[in-house]
N, C-alpha and C positions, 0 to 999 in steps of 0.2 A: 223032099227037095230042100238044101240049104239055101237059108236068104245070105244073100252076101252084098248085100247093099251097103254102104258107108256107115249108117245110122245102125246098124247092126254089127258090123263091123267094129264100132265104137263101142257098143253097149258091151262085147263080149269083152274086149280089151281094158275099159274104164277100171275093172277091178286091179286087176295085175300092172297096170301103171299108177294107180296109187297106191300100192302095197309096195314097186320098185321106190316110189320118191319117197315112202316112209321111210324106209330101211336105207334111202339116203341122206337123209337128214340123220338119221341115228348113227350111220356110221362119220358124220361131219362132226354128231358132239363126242363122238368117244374120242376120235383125232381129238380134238380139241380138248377133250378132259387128258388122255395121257398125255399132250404135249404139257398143260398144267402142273401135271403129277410129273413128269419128268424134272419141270424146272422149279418146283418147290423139293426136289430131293437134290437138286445140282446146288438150289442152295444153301440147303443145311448139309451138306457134304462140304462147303464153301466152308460155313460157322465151324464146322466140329475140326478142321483142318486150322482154320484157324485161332482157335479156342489151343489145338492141341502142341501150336508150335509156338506160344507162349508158355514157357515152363519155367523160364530162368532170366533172370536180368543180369546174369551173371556168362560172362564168356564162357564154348565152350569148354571144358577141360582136354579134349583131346586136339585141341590147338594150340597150346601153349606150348611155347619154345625155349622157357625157362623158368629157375625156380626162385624167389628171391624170401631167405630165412632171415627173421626179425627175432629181437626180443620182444618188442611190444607187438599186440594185434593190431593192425589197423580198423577200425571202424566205418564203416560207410552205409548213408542213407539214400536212396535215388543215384547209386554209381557215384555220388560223390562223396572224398573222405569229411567225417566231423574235424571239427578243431576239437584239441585237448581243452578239456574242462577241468575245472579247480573243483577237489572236491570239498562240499557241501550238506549242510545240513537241509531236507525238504521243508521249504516252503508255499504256502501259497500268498502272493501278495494282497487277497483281496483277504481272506483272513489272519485275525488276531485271537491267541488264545486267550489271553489275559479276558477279552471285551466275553469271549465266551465262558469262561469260567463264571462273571457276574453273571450272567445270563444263567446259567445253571443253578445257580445261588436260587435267585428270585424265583425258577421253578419248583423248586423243590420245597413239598407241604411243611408250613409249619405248624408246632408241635402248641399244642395247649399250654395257656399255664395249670390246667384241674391235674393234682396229682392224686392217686389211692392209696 
């Protein structure tokens, strides 16, 4: 004769309803890990689109609606043109060569007066 009392009733069920809310909790953190993995790939899908539609600071070419032929090139740094520069010999202002030349002097060994 089966006992089918409440308390037996329980005892039989107690295992399979805690094995049903394990396996609900487990299916709570995968939702929850794909939706993570979802939107850390949404956002480097983001980066790399972005990264990839920086190429040029320079106008398309296949926009251009005209051509305009120089003798000189123009020059430009950040989309703006340079002014013409006077040419020049390089310097730098914080150096002197002369003050370096002494300098070099006084490093370099000097020689004995013993001759053989």
């Amino acid at each position: 004769m089966e006992d089918i009392t409440d308390e037996a009733y329980s005892r039989r069920h107690q295992k399979l309803e805690i094995d049903e809310k394990k396996r609900k909790r487990w299916d709570i953190q995968r939702i929850r890990e794909l939706r993570n993995h979802e939107k850390l790939e949404r956002k480097l899908l983001k980066k790399d689109q972005q990264l990839h539609s920086l190429t040029s600071f320079r106008p398309n070419a296949f926009e251009a609606e005209y051509i305009e032929v120089q003798d000189v090139l123009p020059v430009s740094v950040f989309n703006q043109p340079l002014p013409s520069l006077q040419q020049s010999d390089f310097a730098l202002p914080w150096f002197d060569p002369k003050t370096r030349e002494k300098e070099e002097k006084h490093k370099q060994p000097r020689r004995s007066g013993i001759r053989k």
